[in-house]
DOLUM-219786 format. One line per field, with one value per residue: residue number from 0; residue in one letter; chain; x, y, z of N, C-alpha, C in turn. Coordinates in nm, 3 decimals. Layout:
BEGIN
n <- [NUM  ...]
res <- [a  ...]
chain <- [A  ...]
n_east <- [X  ...]
n_north <- [Y  ...]
n_up <- [Z  ...]
ca_east <- [X  ...]
ca_north <- [Y  ...]
ca_up <- [Z  ...]
c_east <- [X  ...]
c_north <- [Y  ...]
c_up <- [Z  ...]
//
This chain:
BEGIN
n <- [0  1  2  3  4  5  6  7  8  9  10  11  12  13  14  15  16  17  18  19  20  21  22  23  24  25  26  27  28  29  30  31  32  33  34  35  36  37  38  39  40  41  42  43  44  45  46  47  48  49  50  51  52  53  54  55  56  57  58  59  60  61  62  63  64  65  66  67  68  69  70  71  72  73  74  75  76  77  78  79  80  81  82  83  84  85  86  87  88  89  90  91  92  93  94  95  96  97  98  99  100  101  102  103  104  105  106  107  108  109  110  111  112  113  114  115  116  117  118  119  120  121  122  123  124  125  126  127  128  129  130  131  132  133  134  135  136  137  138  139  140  141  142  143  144  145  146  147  148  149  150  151  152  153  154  155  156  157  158  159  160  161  162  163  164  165  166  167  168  169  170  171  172  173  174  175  176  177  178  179  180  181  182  183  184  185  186  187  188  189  190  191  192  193  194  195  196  197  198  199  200  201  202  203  204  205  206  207  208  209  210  211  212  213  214  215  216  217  218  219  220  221  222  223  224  225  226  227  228  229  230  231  232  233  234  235  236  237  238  239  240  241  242  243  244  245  246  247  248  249  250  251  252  253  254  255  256]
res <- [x  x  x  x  x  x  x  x  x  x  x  x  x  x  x  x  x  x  x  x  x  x  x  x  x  x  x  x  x  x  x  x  x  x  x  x  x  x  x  x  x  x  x  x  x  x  x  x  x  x  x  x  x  x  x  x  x  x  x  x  x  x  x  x  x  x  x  x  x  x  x  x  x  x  x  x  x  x  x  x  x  x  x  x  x  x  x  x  x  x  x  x  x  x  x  x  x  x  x  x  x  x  x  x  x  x  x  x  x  x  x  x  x  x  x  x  x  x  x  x  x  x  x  x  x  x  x  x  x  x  x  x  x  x  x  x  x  x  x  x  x  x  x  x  x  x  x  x  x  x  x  x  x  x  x  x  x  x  x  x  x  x  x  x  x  x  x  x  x  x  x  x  x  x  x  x  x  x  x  x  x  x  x  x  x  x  x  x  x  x  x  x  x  x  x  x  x  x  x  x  x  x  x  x  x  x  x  x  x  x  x  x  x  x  x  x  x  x  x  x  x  x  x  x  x  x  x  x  x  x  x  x  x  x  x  x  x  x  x  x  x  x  x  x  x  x  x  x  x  x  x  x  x  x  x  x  x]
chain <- [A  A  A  A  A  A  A  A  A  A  A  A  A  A  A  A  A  A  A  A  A  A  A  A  A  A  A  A  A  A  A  A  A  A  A  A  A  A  A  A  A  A  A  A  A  A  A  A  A  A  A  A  A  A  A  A  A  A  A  A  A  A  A  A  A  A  A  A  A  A  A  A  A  A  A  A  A  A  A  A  A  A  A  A  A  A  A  A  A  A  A  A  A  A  A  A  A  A  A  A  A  A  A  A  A  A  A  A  A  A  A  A  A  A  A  A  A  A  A  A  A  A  A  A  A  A  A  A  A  A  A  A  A  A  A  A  A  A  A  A  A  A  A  A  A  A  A  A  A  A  A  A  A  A  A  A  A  A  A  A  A  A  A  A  A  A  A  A  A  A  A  A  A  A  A  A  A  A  A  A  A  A  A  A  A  A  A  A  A  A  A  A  A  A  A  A  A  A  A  A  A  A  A  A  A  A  A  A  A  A  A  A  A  A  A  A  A  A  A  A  A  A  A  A  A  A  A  A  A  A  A  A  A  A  A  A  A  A  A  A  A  A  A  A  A  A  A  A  A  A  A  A  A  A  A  A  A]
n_east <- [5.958  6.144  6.419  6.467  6.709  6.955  7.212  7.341  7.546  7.802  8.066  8.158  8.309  8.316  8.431  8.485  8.341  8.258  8.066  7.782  7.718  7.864  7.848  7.567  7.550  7.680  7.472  7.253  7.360  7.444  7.185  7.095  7.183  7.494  7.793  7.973  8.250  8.386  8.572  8.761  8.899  8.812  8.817  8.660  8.364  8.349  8.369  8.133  7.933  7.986  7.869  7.600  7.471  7.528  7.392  7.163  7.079  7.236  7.594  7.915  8.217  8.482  8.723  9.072  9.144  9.311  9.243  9.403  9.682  9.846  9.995  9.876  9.650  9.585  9.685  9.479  9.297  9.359  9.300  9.065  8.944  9.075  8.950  8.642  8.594  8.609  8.664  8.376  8.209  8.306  8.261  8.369  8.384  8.508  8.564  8.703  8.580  8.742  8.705  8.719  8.807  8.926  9.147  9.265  9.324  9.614  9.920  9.906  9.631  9.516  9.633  9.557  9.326  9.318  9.429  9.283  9.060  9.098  9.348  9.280  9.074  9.145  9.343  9.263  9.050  9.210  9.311  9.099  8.984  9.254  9.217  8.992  9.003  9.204  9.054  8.872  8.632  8.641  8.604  8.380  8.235  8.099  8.216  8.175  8.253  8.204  8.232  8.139  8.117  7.984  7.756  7.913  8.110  8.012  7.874  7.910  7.993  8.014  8.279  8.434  8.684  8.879  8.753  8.495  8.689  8.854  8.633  8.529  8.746  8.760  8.519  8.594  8.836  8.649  8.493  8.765  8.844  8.653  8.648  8.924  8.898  8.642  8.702  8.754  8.550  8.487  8.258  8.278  8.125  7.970  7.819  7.702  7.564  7.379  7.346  7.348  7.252  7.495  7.770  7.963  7.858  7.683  7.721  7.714  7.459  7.311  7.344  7.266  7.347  7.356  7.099  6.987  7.112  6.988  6.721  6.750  6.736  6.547  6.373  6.362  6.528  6.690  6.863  6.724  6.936  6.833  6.743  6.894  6.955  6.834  6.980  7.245  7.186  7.146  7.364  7.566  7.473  7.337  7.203  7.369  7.511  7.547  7.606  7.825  8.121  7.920  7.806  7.582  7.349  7.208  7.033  6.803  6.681  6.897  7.108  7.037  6.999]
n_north <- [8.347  8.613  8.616  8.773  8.814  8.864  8.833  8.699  8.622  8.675  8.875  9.215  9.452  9.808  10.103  10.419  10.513  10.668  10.829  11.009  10.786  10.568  10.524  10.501  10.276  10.086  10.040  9.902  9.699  9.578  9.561  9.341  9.145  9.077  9.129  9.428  9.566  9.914  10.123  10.440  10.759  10.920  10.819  10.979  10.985  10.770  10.577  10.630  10.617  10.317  10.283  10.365  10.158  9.909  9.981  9.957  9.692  9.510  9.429  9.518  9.738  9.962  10.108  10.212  10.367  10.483  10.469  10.567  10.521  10.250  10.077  10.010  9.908  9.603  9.518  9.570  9.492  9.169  9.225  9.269  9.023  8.863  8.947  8.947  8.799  8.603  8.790  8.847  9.060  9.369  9.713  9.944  10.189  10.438  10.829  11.062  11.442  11.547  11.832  12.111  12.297  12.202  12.390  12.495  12.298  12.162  11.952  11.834  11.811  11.711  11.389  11.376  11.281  11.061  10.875  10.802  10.750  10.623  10.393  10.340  10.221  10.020  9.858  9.807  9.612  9.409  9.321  9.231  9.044  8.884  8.786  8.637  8.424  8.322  8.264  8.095  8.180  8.271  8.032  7.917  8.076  8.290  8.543  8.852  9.164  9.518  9.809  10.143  10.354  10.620  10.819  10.967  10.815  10.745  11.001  11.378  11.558  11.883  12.095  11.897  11.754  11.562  11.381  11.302  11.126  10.938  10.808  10.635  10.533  10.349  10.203  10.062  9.957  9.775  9.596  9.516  9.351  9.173  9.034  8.872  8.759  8.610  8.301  8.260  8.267  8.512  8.765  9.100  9.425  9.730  10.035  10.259  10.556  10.842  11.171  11.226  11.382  11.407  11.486  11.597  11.685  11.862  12.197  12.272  12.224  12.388  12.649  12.903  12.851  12.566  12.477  12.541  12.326  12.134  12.171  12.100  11.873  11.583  11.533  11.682  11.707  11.565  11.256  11.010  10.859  10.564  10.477  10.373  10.098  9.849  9.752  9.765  9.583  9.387  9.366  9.250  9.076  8.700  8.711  8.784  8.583  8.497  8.768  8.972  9.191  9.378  9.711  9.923  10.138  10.364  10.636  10.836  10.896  11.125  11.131  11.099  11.246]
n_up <- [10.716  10.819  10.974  11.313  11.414  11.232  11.240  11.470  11.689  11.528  11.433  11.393  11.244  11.251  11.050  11.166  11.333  11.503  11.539  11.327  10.987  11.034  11.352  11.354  11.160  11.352  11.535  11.384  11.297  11.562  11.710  11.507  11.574  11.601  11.738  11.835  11.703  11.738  11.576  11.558  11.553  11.721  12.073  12.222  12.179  12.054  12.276  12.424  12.228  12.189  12.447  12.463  12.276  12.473  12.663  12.565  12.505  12.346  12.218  12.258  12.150  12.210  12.011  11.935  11.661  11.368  11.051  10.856  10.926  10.830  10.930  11.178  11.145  11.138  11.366  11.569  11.455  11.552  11.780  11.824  11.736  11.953  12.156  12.106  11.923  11.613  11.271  11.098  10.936  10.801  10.774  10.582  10.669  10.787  10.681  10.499  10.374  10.196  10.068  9.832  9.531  9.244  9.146  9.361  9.566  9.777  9.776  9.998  10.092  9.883  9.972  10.178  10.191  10.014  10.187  10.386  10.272  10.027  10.075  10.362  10.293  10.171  10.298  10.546  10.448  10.337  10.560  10.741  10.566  10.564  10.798  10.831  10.665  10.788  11.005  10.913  10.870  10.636  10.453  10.532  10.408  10.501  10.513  10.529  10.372  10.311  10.176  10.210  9.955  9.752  9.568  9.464  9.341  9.101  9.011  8.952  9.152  9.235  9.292  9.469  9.354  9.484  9.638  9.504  9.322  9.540  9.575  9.383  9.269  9.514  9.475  9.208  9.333  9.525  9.324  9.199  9.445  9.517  9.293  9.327  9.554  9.557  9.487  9.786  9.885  10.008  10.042  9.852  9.866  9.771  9.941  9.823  9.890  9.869  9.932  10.285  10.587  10.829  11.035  10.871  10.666  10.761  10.887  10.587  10.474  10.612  10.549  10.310  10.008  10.072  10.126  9.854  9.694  9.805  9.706  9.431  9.442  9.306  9.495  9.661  9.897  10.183  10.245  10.533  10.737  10.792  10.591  10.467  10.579  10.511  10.277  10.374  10.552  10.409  10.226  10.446  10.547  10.552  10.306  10.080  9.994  9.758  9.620  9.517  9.434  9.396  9.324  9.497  9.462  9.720  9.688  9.684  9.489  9.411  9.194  8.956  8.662]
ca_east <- [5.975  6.324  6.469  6.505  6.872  7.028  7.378  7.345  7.682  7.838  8.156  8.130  8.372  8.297  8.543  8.452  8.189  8.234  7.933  7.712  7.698  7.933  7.795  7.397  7.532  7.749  7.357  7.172  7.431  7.417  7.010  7.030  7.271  7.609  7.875  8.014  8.385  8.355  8.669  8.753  9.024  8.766  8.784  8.591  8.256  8.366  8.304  7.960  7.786  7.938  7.813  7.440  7.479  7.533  7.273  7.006  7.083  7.372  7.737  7.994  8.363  8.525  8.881  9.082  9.234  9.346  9.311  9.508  9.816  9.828  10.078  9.803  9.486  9.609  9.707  9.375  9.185  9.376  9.258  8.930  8.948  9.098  8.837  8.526  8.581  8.661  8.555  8.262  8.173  8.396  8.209  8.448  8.348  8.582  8.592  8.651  8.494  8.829  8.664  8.843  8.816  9.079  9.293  9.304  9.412  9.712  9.946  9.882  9.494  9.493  9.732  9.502  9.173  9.345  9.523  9.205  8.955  9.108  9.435  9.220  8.983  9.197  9.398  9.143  8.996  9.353  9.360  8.957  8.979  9.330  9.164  8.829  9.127  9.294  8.957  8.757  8.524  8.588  8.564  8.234  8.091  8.047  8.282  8.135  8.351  8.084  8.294  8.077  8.155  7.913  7.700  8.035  8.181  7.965  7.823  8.056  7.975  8.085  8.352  8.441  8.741  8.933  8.666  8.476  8.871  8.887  8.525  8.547  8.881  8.679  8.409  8.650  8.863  8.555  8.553  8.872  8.882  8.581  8.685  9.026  8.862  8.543  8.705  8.785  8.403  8.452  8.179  8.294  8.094  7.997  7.708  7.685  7.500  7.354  7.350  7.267  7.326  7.577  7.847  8.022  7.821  7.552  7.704  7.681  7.328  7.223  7.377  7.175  7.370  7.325  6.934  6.945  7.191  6.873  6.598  6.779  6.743  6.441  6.244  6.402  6.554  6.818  6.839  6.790  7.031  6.765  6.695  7.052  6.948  6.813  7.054  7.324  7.202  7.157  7.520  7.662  7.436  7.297  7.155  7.461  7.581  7.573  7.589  7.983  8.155  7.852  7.766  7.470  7.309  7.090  7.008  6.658  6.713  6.965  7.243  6.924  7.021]
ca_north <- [8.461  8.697  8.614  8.921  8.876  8.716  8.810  8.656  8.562  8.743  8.972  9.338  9.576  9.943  10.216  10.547  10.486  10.764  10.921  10.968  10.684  10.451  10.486  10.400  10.127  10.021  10.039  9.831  9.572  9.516  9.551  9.238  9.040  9.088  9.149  9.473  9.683  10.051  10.152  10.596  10.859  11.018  10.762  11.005  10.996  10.625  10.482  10.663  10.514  10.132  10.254  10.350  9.996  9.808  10.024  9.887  9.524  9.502  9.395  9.694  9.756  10.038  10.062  10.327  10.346  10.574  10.374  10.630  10.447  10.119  9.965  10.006  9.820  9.452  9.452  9.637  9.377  9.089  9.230  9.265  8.865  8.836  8.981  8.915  8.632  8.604  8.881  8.796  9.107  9.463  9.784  9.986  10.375  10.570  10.880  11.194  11.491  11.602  11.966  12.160  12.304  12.184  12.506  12.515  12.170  12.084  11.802  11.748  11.747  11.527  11.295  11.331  11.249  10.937  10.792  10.793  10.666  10.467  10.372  10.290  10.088  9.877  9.763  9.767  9.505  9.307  9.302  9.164  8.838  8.749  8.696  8.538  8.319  8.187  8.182  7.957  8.238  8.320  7.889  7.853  8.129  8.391  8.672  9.002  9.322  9.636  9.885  10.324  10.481  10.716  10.831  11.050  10.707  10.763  11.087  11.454  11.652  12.007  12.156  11.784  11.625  11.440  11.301  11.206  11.010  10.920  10.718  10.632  10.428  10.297  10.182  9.972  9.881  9.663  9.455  9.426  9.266  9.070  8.919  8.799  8.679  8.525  8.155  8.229  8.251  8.632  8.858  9.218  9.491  9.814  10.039  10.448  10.625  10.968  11.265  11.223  11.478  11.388  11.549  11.616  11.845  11.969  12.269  12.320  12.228  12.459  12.727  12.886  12.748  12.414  12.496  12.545  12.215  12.066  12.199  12.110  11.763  11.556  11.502  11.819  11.666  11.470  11.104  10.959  10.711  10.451  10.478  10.268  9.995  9.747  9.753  9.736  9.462  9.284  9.321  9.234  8.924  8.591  8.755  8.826  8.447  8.527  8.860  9.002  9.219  9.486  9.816  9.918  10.259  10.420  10.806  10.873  10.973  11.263  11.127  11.163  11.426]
ca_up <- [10.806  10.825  11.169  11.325  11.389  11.147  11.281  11.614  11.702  11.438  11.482  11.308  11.241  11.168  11.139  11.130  11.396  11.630  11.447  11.158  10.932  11.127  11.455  11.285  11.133  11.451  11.621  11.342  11.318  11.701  11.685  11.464  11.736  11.557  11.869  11.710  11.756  11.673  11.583  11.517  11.616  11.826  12.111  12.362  12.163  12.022  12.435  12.452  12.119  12.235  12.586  12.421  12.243  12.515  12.726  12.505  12.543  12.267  12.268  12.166  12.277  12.144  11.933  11.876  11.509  11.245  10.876  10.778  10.989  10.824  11.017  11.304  11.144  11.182  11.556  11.639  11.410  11.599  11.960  11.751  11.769  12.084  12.262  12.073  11.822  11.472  11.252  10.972  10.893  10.823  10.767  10.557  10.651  10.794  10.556  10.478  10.296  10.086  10.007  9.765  9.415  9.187  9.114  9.498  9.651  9.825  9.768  10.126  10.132  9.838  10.040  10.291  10.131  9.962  10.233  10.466  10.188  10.018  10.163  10.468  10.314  10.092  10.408  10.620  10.355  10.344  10.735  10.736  10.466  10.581  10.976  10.782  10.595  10.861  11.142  10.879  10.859  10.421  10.375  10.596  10.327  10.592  10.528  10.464  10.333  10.254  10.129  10.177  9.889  9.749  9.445  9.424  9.262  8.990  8.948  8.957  9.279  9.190  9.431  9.516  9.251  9.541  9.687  9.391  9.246  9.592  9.578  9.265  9.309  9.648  9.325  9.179  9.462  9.566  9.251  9.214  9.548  9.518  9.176  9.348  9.671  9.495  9.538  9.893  9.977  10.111  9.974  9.873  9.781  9.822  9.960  9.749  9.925  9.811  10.066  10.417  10.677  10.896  11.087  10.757  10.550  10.839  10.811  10.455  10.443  10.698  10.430  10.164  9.888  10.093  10.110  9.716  9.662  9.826  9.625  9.345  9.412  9.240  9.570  9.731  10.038  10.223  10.323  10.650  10.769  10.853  10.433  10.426  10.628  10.446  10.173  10.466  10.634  10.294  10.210  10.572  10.625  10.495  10.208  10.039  9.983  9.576  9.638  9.512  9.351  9.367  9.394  9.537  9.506  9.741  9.678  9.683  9.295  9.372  9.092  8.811  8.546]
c_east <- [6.122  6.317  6.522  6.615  6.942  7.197  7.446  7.492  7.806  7.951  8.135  8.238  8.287  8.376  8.473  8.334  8.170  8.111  7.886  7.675  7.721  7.860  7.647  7.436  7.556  7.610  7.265  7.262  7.399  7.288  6.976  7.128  7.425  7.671  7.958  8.183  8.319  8.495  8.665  8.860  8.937  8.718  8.685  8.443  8.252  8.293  8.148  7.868  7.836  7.902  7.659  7.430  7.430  7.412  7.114  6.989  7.166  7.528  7.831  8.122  8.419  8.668  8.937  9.176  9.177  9.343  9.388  9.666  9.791  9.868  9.967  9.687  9.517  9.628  9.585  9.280  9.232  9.315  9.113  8.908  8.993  8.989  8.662  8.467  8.620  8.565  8.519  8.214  8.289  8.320  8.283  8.396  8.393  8.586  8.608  8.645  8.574  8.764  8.770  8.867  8.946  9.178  9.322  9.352  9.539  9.735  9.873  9.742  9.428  9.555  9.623  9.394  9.182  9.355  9.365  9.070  8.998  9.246  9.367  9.128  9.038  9.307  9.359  9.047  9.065  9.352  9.200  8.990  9.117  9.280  9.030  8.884  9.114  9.198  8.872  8.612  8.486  8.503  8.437  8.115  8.031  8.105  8.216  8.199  8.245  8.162  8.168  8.165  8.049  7.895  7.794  8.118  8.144  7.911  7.919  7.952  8.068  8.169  8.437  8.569  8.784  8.848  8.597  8.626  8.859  8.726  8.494  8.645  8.838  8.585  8.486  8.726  8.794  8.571  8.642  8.923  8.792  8.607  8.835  8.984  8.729  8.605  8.718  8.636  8.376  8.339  8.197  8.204  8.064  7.843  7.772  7.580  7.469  7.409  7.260  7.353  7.365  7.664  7.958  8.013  7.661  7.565  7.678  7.536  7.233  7.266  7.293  7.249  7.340  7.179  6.933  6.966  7.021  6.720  6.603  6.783  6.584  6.344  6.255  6.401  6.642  6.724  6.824  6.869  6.990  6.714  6.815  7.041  6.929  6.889  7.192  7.305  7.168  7.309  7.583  7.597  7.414  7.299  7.267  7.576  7.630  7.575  7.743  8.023  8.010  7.852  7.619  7.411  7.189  7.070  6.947  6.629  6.806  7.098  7.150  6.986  6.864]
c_north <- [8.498  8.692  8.755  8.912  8.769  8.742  8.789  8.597  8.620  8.879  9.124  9.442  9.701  10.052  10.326  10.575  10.566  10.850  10.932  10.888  10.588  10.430  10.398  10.262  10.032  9.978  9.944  9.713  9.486  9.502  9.404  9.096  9.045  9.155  9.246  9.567  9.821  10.100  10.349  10.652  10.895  10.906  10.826  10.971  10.863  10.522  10.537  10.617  10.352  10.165  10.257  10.228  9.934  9.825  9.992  9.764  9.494  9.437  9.445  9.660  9.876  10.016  10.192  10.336  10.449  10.504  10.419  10.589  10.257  10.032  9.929  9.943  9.670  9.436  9.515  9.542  9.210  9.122  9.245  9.110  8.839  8.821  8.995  8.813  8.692  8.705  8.813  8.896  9.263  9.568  9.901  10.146  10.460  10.668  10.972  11.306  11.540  11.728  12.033  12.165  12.257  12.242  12.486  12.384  12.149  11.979  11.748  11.757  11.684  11.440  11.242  11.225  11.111  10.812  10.754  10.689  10.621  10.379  10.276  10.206  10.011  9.803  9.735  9.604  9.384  9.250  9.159  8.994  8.769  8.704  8.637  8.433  8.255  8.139  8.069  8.046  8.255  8.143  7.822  7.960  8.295  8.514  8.759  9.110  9.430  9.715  10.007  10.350  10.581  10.766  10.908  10.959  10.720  10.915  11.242  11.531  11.756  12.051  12.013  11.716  11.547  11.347  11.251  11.107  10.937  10.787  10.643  10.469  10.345  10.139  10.043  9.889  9.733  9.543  9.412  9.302  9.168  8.968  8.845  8.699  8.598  8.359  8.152  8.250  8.401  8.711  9.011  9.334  9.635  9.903  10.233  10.510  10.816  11.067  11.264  11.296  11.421  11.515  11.656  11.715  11.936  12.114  12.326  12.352  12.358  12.598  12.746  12.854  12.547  12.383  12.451  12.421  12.075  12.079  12.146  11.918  11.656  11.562  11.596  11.829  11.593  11.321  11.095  10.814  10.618  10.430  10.362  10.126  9.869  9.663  9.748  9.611  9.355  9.238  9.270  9.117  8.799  8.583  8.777  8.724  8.500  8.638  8.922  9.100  9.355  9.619  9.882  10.091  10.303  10.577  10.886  10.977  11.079  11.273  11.128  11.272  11.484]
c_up <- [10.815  10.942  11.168  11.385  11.367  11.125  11.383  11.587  11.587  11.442  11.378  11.330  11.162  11.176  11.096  11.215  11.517  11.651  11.332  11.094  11.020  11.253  11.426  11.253  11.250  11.520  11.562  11.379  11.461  11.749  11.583  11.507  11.708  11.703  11.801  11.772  11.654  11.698  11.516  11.575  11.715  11.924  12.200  12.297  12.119  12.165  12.420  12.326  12.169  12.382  12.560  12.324  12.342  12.649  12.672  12.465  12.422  12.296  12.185  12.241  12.146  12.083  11.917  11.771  11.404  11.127  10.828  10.826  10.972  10.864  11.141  11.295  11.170  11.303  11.610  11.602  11.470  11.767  11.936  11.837  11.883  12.176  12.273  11.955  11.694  11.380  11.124  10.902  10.899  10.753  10.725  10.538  10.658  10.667  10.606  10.376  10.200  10.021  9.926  9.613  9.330  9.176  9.322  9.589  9.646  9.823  9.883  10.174  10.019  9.913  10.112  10.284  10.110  10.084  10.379  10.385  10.088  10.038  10.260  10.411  10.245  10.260  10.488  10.526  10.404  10.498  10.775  10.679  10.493  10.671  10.898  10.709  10.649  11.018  11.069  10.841  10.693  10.407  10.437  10.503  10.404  10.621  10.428  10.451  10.295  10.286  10.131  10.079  9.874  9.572  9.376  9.349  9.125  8.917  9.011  9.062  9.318  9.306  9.459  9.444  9.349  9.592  9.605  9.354  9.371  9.622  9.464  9.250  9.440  9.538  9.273  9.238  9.490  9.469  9.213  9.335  9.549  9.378  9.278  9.470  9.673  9.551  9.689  9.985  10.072  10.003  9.954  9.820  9.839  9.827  9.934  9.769  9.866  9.973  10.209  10.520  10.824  10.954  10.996  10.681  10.661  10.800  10.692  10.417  10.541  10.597  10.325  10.059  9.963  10.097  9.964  9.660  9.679  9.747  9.479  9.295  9.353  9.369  9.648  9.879  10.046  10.258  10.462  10.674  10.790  10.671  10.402  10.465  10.599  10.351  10.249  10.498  10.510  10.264  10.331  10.621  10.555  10.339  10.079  9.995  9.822  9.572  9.610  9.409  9.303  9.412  9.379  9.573  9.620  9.780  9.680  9.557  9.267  9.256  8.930  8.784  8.563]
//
């Protein structure tokens, strides 16, 4: 039988969890006992998902952090530990959508794109396995890294180049970090999700080219965020002992030619 929470006691970071992805996951994680931080720029809507957490018998505290200010993820991931124990698990989401045909991008919204996804999740990473280092958490086997990128790592999503380069480099990121941190017992990998409507591209989809984008897909529809779950809580728990160095699609076929 699968204990139904097999991250009782279990610390969780998620950034990007003010909404959309992050927040869902911030809600499964703590649905399978994990004690979780929700870290985001947008602290006002950040308190009200760890307040609907902890309103449904959970344990949440909010954070407020920019990945894109790297000097600022290590002292936020030490009050992490301060105030809810050593972290075991890090939920690398924060993102964002880098729109923007090629002839038309700015240095400064490539900068941006980079320095948020992947900037933020490689030190966000660094900040994670040194505190799973030095709490005992990598050498007991129990450090989890799950790196969001997106089927944009692998497949070209027209309109999109920074953000595809920018998931892509996310893509490899992961195993580069999980090949170096393999002896240290941390597990890195990463979870590529197809399209799910979020805060991100709602508008678009509510758009008739975002209608068509959808018709155009094999089953001629979006994901829901509860489609991620499994394949989440695989990478972020038990399950995930031999588990490194992967990436893990789930798209509901939309990266099929």
């Amino acid at each position: 039988m699968v204990a139904e929470r097999p991250l009782e006691g279990k610390v969780a970071v998620v950034t990007g969890a003010s909404g959309g992805l992050g927040a869902h996951f911030a809600r499964v994680l703590a649905g399978r006992g994990a004690r979780v931080a929700l870290t985001a720029r947008r602290t006002g809507r950040l308190d009200a998902e760890a307040e609907a957490i902890r309103s449904a018998g959970g344990e949440a505290r909010a954070y407020g952090l920019d990945v894109a200010d790297a000097a600022a993820i290590a002292p936020c991931f030490e009050r992490v530990q301060a105030e809810l124990g050593p972290i075991s698990i890090l939920i690398n989401n924060a993102g964002v959508g880098g729109e923007g045909r090629a002839l038309d991008l700015t240095p400064e919204a490539w900068d941006q794109t980079f320095a948020v996804n992947v900037k933020g999740v490689f030190f966000c990473a660094q900040a994670a396995a040194r505190q799973m280092i030095g709490s005992g958490v990598a050498e007991a086997g129990e450090g989890r890294i799950v790196n969001i990128a997106s089927i944009a790592s692998h497949t070209v999503l027209p309109g999109l180049p920074a953000y595809c380069a920018s998931k892509a480099a996310v893509a490899m990121l992961t195993r580069s970090l999980a090949r170096e941190w393999a002896r240290r017992r941390i597990a890195v990998n990463a979870l590529c999700p197809g399209y799910v409507q979020t805060d991100i591209n709602a508008d678009w989809f509510a758009t008739d080219g975002g209608r068509r984008q959808i018709e155009g897909f094999p089953r001629r529809r979006l994901m829901e965020a509860g489609d991620l779950d499994a394949a989440l809580l695989m990478l972020a728990g038990p399950a995930a002992q031999a588990i490194t160095g992967t990436l893990v699609t789930i798209d509901d076929g939309q990266s099929l030619p």
